[in-house]
KOLROTI-286382 format. One record per residue: residue in three letters; residue number from 1; chain; x, y, z of N, C-alpha, C in turn. Coordinates in steps of 0.2 Angstrom, whole numbers, padded with zeros to 4 digits. Each point is the difference from the previous one (the first is absolute). Example, Ala and Ser with C-alpha at 12.3 -4.5 7.8 and 13.67 -1.06 7.14 Angstrom:
% KOLROTI-286382
  type  seq  mol    n.x    n.y    n.z   ca.x   ca.y   ca.z    c.x    c.y    c.z
   ALA    1    A   0066  -0028   0039  -0004   0006   0000   0004   0006   0000
   SER    2    A  -0002   0005  -0004   0004   0006   0001  -0004   0005   0003
END
This chain:
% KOLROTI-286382
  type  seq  mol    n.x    n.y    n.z   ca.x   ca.y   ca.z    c.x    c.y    c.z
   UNK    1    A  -0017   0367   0232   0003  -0007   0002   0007   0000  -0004
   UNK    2    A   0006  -0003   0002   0005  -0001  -0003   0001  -0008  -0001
   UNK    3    A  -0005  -0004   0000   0000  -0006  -0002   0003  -0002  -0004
   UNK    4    A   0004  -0003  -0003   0003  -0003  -0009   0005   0005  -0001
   UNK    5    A  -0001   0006   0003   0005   0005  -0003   0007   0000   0000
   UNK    6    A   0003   0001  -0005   0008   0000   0001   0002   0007   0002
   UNK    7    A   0003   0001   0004   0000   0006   0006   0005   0003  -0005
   UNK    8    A   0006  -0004  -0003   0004   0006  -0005  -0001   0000  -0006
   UNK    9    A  -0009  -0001  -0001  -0001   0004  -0008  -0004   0006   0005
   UNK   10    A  -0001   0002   0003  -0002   0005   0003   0002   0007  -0001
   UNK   11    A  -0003   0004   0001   0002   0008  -0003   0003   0003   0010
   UNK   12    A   0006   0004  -0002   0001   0002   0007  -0007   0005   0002
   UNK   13    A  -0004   0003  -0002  -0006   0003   0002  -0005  -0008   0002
   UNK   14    A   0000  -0006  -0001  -0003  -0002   0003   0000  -0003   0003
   UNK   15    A   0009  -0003   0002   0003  -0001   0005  -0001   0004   0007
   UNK   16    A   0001   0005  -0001  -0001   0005   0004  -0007   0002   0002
   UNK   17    A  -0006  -0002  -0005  -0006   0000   0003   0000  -0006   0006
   UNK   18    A   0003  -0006  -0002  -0001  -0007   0003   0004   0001   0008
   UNK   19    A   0004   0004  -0001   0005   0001   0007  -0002   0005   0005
   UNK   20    A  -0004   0006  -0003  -0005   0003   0003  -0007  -0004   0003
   UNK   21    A  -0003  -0002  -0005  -0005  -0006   0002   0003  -0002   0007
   UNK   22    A   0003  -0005  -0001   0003  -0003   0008   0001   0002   0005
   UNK   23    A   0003   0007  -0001   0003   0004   0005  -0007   0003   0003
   UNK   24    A  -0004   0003  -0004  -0007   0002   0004  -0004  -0006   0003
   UNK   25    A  -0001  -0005  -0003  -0002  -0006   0004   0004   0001   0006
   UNK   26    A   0007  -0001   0002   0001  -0003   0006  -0002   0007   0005
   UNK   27    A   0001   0006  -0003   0000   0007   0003  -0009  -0001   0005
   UNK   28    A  -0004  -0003  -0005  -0007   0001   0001   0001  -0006   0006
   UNK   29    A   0003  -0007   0001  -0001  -0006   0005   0004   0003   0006
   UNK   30    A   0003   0006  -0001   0005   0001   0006  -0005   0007   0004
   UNK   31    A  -0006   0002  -0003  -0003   0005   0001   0002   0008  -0002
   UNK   32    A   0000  -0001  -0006   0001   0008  -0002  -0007   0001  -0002
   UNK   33    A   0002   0008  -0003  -0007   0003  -0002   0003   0004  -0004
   UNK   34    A  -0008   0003  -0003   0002   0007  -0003   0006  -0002  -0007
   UNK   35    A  -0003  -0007  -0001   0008   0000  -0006  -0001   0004  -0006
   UNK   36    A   0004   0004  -0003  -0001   0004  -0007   0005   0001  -0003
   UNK   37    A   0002  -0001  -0006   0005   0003  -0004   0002   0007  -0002
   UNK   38    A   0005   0001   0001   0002   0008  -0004   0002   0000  -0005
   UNK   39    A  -0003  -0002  -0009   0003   0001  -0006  -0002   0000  -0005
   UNK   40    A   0003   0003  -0006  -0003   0003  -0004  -0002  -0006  -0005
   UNK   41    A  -0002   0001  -0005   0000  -0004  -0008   0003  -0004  -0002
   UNK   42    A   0007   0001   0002   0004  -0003  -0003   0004  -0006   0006
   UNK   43    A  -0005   0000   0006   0004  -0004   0006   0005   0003   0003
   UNK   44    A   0004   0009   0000   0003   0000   0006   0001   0004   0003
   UNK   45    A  -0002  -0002   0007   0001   0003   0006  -0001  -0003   0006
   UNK   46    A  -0001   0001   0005  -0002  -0004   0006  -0005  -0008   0000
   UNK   47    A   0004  -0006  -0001  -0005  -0006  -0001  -0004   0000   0005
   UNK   48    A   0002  -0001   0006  -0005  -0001   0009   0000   0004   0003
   UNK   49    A  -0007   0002   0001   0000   0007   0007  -0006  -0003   0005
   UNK   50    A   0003  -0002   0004  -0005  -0003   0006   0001   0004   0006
   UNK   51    A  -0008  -0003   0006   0003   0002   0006   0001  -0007   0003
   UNK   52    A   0005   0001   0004   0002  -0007   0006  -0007   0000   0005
   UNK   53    A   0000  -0006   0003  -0004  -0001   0004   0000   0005   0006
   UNK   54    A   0006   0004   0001  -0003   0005   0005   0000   0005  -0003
   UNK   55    A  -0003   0001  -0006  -0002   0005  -0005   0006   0006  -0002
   UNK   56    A   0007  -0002   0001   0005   0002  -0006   0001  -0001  -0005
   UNK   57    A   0003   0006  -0003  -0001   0000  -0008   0006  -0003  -0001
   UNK   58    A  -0001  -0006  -0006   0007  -0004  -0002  -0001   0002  -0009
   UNK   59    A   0009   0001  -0002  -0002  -0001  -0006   0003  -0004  -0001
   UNK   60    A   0001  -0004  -0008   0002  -0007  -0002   0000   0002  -0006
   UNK   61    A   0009  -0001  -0002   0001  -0003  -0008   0002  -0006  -0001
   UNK   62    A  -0005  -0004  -0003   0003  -0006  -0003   0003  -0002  -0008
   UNK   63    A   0004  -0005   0003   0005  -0001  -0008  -0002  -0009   0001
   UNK   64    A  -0002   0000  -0007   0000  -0008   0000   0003  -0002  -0008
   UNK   65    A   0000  -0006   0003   0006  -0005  -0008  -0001  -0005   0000
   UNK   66    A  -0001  -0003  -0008  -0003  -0006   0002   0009  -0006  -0003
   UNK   67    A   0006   0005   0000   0005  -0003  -0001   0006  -0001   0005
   UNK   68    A  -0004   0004   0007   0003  -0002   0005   0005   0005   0003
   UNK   69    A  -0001   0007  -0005   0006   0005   0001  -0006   0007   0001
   UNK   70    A  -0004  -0002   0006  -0004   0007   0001   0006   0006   0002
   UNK   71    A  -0005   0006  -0006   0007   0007   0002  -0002   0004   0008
   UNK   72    A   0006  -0001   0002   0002   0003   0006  -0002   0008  -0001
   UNK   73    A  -0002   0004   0006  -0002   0007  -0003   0006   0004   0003
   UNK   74    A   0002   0007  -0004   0001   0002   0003   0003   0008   0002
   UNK   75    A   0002   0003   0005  -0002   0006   0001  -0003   0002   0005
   UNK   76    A  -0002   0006   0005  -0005   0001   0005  -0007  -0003  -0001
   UNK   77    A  -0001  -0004   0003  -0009  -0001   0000  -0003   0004   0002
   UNK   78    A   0002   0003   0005  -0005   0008   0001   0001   0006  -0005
   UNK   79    A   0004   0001  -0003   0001   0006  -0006  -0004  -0006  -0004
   UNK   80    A   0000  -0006  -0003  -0005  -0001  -0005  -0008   0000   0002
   UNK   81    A  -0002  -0001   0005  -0005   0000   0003  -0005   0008  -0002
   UNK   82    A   0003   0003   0004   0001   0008  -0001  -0002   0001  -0008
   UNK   83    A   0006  -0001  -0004   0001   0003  -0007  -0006  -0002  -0005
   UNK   84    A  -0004  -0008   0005  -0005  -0002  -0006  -0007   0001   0003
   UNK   85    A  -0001   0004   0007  -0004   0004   0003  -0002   0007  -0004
   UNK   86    A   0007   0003   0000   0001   0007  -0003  -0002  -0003  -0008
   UNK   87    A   0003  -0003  -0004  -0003  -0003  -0008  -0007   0002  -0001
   UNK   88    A  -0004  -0005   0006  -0006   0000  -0001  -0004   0006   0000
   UNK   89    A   0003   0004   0007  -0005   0005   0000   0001   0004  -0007
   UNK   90    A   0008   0003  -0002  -0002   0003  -0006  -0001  -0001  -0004
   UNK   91    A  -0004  -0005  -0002  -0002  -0003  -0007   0002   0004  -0005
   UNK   92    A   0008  -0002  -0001   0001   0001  -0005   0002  -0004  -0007
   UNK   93    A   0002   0001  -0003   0000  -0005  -0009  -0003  -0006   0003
   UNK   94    A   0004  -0006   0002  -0001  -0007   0003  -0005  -0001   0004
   UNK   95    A   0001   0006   0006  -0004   0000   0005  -0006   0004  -0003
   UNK   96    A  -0002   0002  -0005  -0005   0005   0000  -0007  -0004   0001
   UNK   97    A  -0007   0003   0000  -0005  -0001   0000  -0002  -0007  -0001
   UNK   98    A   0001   0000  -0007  -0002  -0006  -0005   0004  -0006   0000
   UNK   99    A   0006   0002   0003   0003  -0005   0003  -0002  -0004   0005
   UNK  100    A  -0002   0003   0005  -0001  -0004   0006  -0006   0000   0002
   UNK  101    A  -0003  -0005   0005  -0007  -0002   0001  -0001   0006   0004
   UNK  102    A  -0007   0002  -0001  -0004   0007   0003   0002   0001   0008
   UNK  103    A   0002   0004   0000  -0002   0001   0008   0010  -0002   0004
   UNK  104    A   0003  -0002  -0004   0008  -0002   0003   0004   0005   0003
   UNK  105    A   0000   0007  -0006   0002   0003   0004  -0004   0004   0006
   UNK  106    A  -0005  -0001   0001  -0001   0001   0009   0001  -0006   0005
   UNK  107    A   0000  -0005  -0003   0003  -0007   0004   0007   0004   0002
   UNK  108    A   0003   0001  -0005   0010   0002   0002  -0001   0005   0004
   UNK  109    A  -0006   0007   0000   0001   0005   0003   0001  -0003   0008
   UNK  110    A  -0005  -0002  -0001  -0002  -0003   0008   0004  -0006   0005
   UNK  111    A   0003  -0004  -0007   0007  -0002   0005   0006   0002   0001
   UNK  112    A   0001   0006  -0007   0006   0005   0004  -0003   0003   0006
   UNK  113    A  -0005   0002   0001  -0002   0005   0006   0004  -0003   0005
   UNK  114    A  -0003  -0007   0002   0001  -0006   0005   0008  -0001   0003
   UNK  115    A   0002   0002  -0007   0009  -0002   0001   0004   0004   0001
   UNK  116    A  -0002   0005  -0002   0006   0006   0000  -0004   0005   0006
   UNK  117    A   0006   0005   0002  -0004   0006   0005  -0001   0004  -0003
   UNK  118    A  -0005   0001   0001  -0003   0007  -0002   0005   0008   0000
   UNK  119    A   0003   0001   0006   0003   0004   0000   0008   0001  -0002
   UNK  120    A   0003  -0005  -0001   0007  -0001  -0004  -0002  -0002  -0008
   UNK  121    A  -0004  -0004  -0003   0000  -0006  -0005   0004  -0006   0002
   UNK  122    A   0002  -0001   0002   0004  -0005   0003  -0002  -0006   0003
   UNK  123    A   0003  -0007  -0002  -0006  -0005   0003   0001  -0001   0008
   UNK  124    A  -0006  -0003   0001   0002   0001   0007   0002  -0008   0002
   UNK  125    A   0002  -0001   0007   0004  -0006   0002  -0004  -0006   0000
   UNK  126    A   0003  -0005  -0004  -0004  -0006   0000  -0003  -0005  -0007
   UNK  127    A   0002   0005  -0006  -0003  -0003  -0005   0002  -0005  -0002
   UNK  128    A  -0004  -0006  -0001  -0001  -0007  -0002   0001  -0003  -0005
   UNK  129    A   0008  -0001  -0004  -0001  -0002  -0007   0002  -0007   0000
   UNK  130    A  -0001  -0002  -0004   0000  -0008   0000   0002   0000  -0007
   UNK  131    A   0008  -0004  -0003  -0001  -0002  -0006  -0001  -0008   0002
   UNK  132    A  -0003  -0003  -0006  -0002  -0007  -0001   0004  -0003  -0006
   UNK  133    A   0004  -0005   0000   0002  -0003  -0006  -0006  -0007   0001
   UNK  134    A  -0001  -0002  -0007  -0004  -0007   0000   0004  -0002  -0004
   UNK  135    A   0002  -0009  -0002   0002  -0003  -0005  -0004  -0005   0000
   UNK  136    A  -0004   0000  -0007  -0007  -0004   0002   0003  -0007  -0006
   UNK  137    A  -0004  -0006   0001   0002  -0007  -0005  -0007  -0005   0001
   UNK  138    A   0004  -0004  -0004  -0006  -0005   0000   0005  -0007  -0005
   UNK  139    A   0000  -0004   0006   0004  -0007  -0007  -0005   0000  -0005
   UNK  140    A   0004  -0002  -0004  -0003  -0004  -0006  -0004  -0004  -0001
   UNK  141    A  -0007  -0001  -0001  -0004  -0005   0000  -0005   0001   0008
   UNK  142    A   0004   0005   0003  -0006  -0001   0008  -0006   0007   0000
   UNK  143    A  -0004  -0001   0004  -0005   0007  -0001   0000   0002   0007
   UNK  144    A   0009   0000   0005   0001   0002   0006   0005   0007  -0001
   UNK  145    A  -0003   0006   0002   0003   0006  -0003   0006   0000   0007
   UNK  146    A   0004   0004  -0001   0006  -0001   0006   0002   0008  -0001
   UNK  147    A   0001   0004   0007   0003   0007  -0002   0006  -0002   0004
   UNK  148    A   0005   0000  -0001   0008   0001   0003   0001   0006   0005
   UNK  149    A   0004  -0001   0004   0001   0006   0006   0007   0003  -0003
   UNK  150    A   0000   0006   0000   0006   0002  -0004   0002   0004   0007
   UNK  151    A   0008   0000   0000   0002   0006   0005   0003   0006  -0004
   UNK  152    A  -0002   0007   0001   0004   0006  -0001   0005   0004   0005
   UNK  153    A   0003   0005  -0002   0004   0003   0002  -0003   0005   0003
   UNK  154    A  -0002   0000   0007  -0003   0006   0002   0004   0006   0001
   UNK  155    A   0007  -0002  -0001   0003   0006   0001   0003   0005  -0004
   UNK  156    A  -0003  -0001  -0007  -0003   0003  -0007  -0003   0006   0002
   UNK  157    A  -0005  -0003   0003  -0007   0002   0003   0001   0008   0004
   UNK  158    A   0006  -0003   0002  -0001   0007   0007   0001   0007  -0001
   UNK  159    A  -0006   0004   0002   0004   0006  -0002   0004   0004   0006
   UNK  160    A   0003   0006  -0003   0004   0004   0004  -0005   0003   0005
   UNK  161    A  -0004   0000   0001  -0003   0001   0007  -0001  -0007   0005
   UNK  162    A   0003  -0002  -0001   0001  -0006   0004  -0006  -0007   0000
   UNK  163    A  -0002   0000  -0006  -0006  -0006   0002   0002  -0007   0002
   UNK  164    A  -0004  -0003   0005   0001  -0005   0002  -0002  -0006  -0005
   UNK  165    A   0003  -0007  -0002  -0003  -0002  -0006   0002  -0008   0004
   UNK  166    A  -0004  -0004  -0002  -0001  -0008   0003  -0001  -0002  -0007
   UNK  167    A   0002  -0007   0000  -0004  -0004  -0003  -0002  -0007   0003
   UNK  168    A  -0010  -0001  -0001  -0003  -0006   0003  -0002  -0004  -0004
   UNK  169    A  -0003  -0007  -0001  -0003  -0003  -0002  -0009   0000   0002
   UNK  170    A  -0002   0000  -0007  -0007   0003   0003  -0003  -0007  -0002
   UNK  171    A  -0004  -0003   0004  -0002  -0006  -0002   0000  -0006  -0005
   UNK  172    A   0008   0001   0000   0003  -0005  -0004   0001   0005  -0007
   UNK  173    A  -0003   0003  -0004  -0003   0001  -0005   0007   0003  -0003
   UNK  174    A   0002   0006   0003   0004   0003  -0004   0003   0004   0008
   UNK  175    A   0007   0004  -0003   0004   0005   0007  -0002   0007  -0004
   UNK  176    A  -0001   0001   0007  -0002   0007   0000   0005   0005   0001
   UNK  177    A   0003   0006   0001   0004   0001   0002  -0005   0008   0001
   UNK  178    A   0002   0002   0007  -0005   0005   0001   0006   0006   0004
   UNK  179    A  -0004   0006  -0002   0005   0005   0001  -0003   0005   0004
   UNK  180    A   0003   0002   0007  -0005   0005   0004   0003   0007   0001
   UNK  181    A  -0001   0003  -0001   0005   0007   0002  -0001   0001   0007
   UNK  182    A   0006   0005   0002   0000   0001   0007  -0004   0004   0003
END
């Protein structure tokens, strides 16, 4: 519960726990499944791995702030997706073993399988990245938590294979900006 709490004495790890929290609630009311984290020890890697209700795989980085200035991501979201797939399977230093919860790197093995083709390595057409900013508050003296809609630059976003990138409003909560390759 974040009752009482003053949101900017908060640590960014647990801001970013709070912004994650939210994000998988709405993920779950919208019918996802299969939700699981990709990361290590020290929290980084892929924060949301779902499937959509017509059972596609979505990934989701979220950035929350509780000062109003959630950071925009950015770079290919499919080379990042990719790069903390690959981290995980070769556990190494960060990603090694003792790092990460038992069993992750064959979670990664098996949704690199998913995503990329087998006979190029190359991902195949359609992957689903989602960055989320949150800007979460709460007045002074009220125990009414509020998450702000932030909009980002999706065309930061885009890589040179041509992704198509939107950004929607996902029930009221926060903008999504989601990126699909061709």
């Amino acid at each position: 519960s974040t009752q009482g709490v003053d949101l900017s004495k908060l640590t960014t790890k647990q801001l970013g726990d709070i912004g994650e929290a939210l994000h998988t609630y709405d993920l779950v009311k919208a019918g996802h499944t299969d939700i699981v984290s990709i990361k290590n020890a020290s929290g980084h890697g892929i924060d949301v791995v779902s499937r959509d209700p017509t059972g596609k795989l979505q990934f989701d980085e979220v950035k929350a702030s509780a000062t109003g200035q959630a950071k925009a991501q950015h770079g290919d979201p499919e080379l990042f997706v990719v790069s903390r797939l690959d981290r995980a399977i070769g556990q190494d230093r960060h990603w090694a073993e003792h790092n990460t919860i038992p069993g992750l790197d064959d979670v990664a093995r098996s949704l690199r399988r998913e995503i990329m083709d087998p006979n190029t390595d190359k991902l195949l057409p359609g992957l689903n990245t989602n960055w989320v900013q949150m800007n979460l508050s709460r007045s002074p003296g009220s125990s009414t938590f509020r998450v702000f809609t932030t909009s980002a630059s999706s065309s930061s976003w885009s890589s040179s294979r041509g992704a198509r990138c939107s950004a929607s409003t996902t029930r009221g909560r926060a903008t999504t900006t989601s990126c699909i390759s061709p």
